[in-house]
C-alpha positions in Angstrom: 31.3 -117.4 43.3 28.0 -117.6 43.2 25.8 -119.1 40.4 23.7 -117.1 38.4 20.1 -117.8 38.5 18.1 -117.4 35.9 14.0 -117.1 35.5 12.3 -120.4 34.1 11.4 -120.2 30.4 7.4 -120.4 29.8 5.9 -123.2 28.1 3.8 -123.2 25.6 0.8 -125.1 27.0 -0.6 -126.8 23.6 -4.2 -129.1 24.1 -4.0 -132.5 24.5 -4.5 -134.5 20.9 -7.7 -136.2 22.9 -8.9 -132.4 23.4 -8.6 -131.6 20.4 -10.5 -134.5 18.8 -13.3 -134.4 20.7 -13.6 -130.2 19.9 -13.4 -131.4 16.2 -16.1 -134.1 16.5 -18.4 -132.0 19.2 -18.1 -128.8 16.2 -19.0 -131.4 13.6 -21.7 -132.7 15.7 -23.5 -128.9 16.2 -22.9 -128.6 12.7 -24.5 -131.6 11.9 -27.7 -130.9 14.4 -28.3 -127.3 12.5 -28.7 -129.0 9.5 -31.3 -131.3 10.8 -33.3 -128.5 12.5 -33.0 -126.8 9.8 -34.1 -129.3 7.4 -37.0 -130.9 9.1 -39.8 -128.2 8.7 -39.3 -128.7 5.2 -39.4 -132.8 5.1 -43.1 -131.7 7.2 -44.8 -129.7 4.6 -46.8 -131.3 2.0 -47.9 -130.3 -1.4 -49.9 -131.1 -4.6 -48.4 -133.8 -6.6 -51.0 -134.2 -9.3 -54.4 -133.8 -10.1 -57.2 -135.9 -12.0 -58.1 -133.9 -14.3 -54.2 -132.9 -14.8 -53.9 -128.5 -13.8 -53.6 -127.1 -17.4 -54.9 -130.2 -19.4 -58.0 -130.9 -21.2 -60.5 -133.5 -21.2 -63.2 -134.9 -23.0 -65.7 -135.5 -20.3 -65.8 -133.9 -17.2 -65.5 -136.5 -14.9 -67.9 -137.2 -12.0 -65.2 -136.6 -9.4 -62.1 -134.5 -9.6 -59.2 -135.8 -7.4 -56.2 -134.0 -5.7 -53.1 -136.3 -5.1 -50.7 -134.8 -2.1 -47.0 -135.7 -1.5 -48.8 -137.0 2.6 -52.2 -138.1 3.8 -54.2 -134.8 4.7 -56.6 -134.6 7.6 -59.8 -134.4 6.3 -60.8 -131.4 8.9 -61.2 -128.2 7.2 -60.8 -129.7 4.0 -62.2 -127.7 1.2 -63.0 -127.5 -2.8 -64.6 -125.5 -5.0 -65.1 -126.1 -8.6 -66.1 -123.3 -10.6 -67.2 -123.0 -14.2 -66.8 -120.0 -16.4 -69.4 -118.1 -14.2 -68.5 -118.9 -11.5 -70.7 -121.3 -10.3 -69.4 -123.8 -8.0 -70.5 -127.3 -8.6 -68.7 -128.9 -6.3 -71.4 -131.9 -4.6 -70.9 -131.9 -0.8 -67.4 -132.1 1.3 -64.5 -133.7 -0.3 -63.2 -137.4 1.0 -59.9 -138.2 2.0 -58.3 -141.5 0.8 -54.6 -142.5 1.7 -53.2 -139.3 0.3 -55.7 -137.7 -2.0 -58.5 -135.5 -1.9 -61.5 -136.5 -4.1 -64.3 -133.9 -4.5 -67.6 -135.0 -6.2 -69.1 -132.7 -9.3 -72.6 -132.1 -9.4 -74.6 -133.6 -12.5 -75.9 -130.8 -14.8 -71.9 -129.4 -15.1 -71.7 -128.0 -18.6 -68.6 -128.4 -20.5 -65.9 -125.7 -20.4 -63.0 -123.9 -18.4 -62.9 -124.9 -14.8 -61.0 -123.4 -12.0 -60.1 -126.1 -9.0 -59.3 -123.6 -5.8 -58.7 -126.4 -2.9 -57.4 -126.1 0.2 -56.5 -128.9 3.1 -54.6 -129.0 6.3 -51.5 -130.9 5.8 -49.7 -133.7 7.8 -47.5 -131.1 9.4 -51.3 -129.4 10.9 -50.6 -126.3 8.9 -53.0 -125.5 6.5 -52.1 -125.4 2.5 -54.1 -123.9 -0.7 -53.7 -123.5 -4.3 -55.4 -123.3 -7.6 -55.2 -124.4 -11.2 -57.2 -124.9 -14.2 -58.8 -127.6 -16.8 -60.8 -127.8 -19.7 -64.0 -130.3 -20.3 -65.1 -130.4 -23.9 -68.4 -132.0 -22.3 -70.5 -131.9 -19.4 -70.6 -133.8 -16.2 -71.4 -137.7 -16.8 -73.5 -139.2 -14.2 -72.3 -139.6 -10.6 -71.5 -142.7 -8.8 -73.1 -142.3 -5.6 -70.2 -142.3 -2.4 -70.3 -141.3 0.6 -70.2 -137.0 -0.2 -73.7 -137.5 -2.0 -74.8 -140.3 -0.1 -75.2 -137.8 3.4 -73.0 -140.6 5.3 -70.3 -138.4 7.5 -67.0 -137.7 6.3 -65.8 -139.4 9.8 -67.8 -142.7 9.3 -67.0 -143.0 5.2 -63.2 -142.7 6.6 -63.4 -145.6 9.6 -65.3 -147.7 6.7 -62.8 -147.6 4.0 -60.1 -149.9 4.4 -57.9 -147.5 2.2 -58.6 -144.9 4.2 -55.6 -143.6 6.6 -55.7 -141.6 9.4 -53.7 -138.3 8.6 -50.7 -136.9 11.2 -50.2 -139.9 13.4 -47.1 -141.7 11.5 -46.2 -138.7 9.2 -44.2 -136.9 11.9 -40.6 -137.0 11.6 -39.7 -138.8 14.9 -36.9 -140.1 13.4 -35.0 -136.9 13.3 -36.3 -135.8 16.6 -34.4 -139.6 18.3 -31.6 -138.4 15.9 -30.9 -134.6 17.6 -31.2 -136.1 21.0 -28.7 -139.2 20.3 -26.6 -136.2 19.0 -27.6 -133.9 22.0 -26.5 -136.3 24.5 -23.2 -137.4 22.6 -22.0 -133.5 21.9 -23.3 -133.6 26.1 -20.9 -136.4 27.0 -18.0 -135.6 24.8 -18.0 -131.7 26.5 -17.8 -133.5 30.5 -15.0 -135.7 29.1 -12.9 -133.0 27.4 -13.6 -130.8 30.4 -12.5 -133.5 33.1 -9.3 -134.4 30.9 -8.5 -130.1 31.0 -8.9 -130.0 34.8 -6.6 -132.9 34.9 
């Protein structure tokens, strides 16, 4: 009698443990690479920090310079400042000078006391420019000016090389950090997807 053959039962073909590893790490990996792209415009933009006179406060004498303090060191091109009295006048004294991270702008003598309005605007680390505005009070006028480089007529770029304080803005402020970061990660996720792909031929 003949024996009775029967058809071979299917498998279930489950991934290798090593496969499945390096899919959880490689996801984790992508994951971890979005975040950092999507993260690192905002570690590049700068902002205001605080301001000399303080936006909103009041002080007794207007001061002879008013200074702009920024979370980076702006490039001094395109900088600009405007200080304007209840008119409207502007007595801002020449272009403003850029030391480590702040922006100082000299005030014309003659300023009477008042409101001011501060509109300033800079391009930031990131080479994208920035602006704002804000307000102070002076119960009294300008006090005399100490004479720098904005009323001197020496150039912005030679007051800058002169200063010892004075940094140069958007050479060390880029995040190259996270740039080696995502291609360390690039080139791991790369490596890990040949390995897994060479064990699944096998």
């Amino acid at each position: 009698m003949p024996l009775m053959s029967f058809p071979p039962v299917a498998r279930s073909i489950r991934p290798a443990p090593a496969l499945r590893n390096a899919a959880l790490v490689l996801s984790a990996m992508v994951a971890m690479l979005l975040s950092l792209l999507t993260a690192a415009p905002a570690l590049a933009h700068d902002e205001l920090s605080s301001s000399n006179p303080p936006a909103g406060g009041a002080v007794d004498v207007l001061p002879a310079t008013v200074e702009l303090m920024f979370s980076q060191v702006p490039s001094g091109i395109g900088a600009e400042v405007q200080i304007l009295d209840d008119s409207g006048t502007d007595w801002a004294e020449g272009a403003p000078r850029i030391v480590n991270a702040s922006a100082q702008q000299a005030v014309r003598q003659g300023a009477p006391g008042g409101e001011y309005t501060v509109n300033w605007r800079v391009v930031s680390s990131d080479s994208h420019p920035i602006e704002g505005s804000f307000t102070f009070t002076a119960a009294s006028g300008a006090a005399a000016a100490v004479p720098d480089a904005a009323t001197t007529g020496v150039p912005l770029e030679t007051a800058e090389a002169d200063s010892p304080d004075t940094e140069v803005a958007g050479v060390s402020d880029f995040p190259w950090s996270i740039i080696v970061m995502i291609a360390v990660l690039l080139a791991l996720a790369v490596g890990l997807g040949i390995t897994a792909r060479r064990r699944l031929s096998r």
